[in-house]
N, C-alpha and C positions, 0 to 999 in steps of 0.2 A: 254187282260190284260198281257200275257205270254210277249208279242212284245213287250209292253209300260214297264214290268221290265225291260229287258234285254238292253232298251234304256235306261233309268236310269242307269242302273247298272254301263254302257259304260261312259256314261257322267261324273257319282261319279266320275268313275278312273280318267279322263281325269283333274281333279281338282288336280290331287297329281300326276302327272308322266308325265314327258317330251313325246313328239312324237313319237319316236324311241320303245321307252318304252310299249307305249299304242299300237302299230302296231305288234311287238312281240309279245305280249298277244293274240291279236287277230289272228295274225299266228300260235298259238300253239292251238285255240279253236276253231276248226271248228264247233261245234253247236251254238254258240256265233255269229260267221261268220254271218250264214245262220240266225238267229234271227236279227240280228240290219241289216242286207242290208232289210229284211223282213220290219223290224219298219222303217227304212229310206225310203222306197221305199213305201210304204204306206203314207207315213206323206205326201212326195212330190209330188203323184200322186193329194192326197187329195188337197194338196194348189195349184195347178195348176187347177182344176175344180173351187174350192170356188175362185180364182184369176179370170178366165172368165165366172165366175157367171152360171155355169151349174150344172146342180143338174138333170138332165136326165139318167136313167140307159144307163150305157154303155156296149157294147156287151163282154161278159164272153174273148174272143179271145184278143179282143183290149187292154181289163183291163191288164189280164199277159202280153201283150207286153209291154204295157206302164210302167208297173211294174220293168219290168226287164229292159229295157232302163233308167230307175230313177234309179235301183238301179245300174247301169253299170256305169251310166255317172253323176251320183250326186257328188259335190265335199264332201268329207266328212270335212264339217266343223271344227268337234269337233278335229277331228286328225290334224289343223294344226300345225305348226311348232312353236313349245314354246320358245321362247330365253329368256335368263336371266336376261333381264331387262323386261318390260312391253311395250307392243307394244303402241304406242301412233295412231295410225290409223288402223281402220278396214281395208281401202285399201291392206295395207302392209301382215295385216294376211291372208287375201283373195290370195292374189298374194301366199303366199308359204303354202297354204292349200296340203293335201294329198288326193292324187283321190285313190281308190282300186278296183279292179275289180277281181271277183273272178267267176269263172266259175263254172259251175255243172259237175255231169257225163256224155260224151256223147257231152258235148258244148266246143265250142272252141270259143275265141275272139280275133280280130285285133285291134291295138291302133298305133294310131301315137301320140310320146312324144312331146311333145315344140321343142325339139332338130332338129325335123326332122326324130328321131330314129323310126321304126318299129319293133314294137313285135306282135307275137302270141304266145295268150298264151292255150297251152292245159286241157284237161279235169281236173277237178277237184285241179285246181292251183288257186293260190291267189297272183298278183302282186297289189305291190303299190307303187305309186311312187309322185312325188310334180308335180304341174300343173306350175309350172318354175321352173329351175334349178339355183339355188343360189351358192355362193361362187366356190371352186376351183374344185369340182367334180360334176359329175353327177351321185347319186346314187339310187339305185331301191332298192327293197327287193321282194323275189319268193322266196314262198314255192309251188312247183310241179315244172311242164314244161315247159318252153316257148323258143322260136326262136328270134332270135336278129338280128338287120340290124342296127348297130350303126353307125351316124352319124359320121364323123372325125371332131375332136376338141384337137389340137394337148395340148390346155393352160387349157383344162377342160376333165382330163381322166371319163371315162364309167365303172363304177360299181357296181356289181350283188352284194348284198349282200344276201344269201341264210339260215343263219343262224344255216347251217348242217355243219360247222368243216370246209369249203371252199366257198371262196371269186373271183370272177372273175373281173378284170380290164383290160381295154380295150380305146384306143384312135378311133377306125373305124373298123368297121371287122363285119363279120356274123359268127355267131354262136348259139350252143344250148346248153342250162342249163337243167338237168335233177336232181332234188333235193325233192323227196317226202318225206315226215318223216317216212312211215314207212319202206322208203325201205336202206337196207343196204348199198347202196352206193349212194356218189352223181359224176354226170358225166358232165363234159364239152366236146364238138365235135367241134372243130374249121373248118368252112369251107372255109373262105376266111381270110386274112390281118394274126395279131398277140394278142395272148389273153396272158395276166399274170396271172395266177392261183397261190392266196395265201391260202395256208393251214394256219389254222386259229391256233391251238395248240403251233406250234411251227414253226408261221410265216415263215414259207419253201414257198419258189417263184419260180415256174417253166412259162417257158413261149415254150406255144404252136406255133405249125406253122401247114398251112393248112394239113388238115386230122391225124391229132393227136387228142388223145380223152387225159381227164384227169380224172381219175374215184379215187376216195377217200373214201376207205372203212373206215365206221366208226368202226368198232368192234375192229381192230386192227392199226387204226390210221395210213393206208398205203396210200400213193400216188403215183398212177402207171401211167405211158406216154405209151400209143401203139398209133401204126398208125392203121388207120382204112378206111373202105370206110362209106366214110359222107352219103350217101341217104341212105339206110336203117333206121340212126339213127333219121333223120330231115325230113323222108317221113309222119309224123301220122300229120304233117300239112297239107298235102293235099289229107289227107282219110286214106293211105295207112299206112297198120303196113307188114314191110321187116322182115324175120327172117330168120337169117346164122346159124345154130347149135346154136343156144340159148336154157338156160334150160327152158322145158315147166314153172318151178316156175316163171319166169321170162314175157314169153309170157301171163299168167292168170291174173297176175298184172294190166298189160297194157288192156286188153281184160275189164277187172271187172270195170276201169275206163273208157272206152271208151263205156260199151256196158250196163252200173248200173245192173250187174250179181254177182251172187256167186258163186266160182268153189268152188265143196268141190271134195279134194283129198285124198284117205287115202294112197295112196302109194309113202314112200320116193323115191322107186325106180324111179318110174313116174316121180315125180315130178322134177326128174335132166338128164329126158328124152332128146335128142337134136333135138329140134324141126326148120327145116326148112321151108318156107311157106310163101307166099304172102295174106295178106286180102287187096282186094282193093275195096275200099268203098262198104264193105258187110255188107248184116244183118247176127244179131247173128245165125238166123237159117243155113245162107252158111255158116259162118265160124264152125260152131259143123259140118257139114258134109266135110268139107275140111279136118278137125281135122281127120274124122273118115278114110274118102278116102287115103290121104296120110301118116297116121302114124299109128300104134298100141294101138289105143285109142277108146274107146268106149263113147258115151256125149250121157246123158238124161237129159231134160230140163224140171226142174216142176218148174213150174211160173219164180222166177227170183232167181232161184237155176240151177248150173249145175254141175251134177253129172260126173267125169271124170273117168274111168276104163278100164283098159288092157284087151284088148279084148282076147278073150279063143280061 
């Protein structure tokens, strides 16, 4: 009954707010999130069995794949795109329906766009985006992480809308978006072509060139350009987390999303510790002993808590 409100609930809004509108909501409510892909992916599992007339248990394994495949790749209807008149054909509202895909801790997913674009998107992100690309842009929305391979379309520019104070546009190029809410800053890393980065406040436009990152701290509404080296930032696509003197606060983040853990720290000192260190597709038990090997840190791990402390 919890699923079937929460589907209701979705739907009510979707009668009183434009598309843009209803997809923001749902970027800001991650329990929300995880309830209606739950209620969608149930409905459509269930109408795909009752459609080839099977009514046979299915094995516990199959169910969650299927599950999460419906909920991955179901178009989400109700989020189509609203226009101001009244659509006079369901074709049309089909065509510019919104797809969303949003990962867990630990999971990563690959998409190809209409466009030909490729993203991945990292742990515990939520991209969404139109299953075709209408009028003079091509826009997305990501709240978390994901990696970009933009097609070039000189007449139809590429852009991230992230909803954290910064906006990225783009004609062809690869790059990565790092934009989680709770974290203090959002980052752009350009690795190939040329990225525009609009700060949203005070519509300031910088534009990147390969290996320039763009980090825009929210607290004090800065936007800063270094050069940097690209693999460390764009390696957790393919297992790997790089770290160059990063603050440990920084590494535990990343770690708690990729590995569904809790680091409890009680020391500020620690926690602006600068942690160097390679995880390359390890379990959480090598990376608390790398931790312990190569730095001044002590990690106890009870159930999916880990305790971090200065070693004596």
């Amino acid at each position: 009954m919890r699923n079937k409100h929460i589907y209701d609930l979705i739907e009510e809004r979707l009668g009183f707010h434009k598309k843009k509108q209803v997809i923001e909501w749902l970027l800001k409510n991650k329990r929300a999130q995880k309830k209606y892909h739950r209620a969608k992916a149930e409905q459509v599992a269930l109408s795909l069995r009752e459609d080839t007339g099977e009514v046979k248990t299915v094995h516990p394994r199959k169910t969650r794949a299927l599950l999460k495949y419906a909920a991955v790749l179901v178009v989400l209807f109700g989020l189509a795109f609203y226009f101001n008149h009244s659509a006079e054909s369901t074709a049309v509202e089909t065509e510019n329906a919104m797809v969303m895909i949003a990962t867990s801790i630990g999971e990563k997913e690959e998409v190809m766009l209409s466009d030909g674009t490729k993203v991945i998107v990292n742990a515990n992100s939520v991209l969404s985006y139109p299953t075709n690309f209408t009028g003079n842009t091509r826009e997305v929305m990501l709240k978390g992480e994901a990696f970009f391979e933009v097609t070039e379309n000189k007449e139809k520019p590429f852009i991230v809308n992230t909803n954290e104070g910064m906006d990225i546009k783009v004609l062809g190029t690869v790059f990565n978006v790092k934009s989680y809410p709770e974290d203090k800053k959002v980052e752009t890393t350009l690795v190939s072509g040329k990225v525009q980065v609009v700060e949203r406040k005070d519509n300031k436009t910088v534009l990147l060139y390969p290996s320039q990152r763009a980090t825009y701290n929210k607290s004090d509404d800065r936007l800063i350009i270094d050069k940097v080296q690209t693999e460390p930032l764009i390696s957790w696509k393919d297992g790997k987390l790089i770290y160059d003197e990063a603050p440990l606060k920084d590494v535990i983040k990343d770690l708690e999303r990729e590995y569904d853990v809790t680091f409890l720290v009680n020391s500020e000192e620690l926690l602006e510790y600068k942690f160097k260190g390679v995880f390359d597709n390890l379990s959480i038990d090598q990376v608390l002993s790398l931790f312990e090997l190569s730095s001044p840190i002590k990690c106890t791990l009870k159930q999916n808590y880990v305790v971090l402390e200065k070693q004596k």
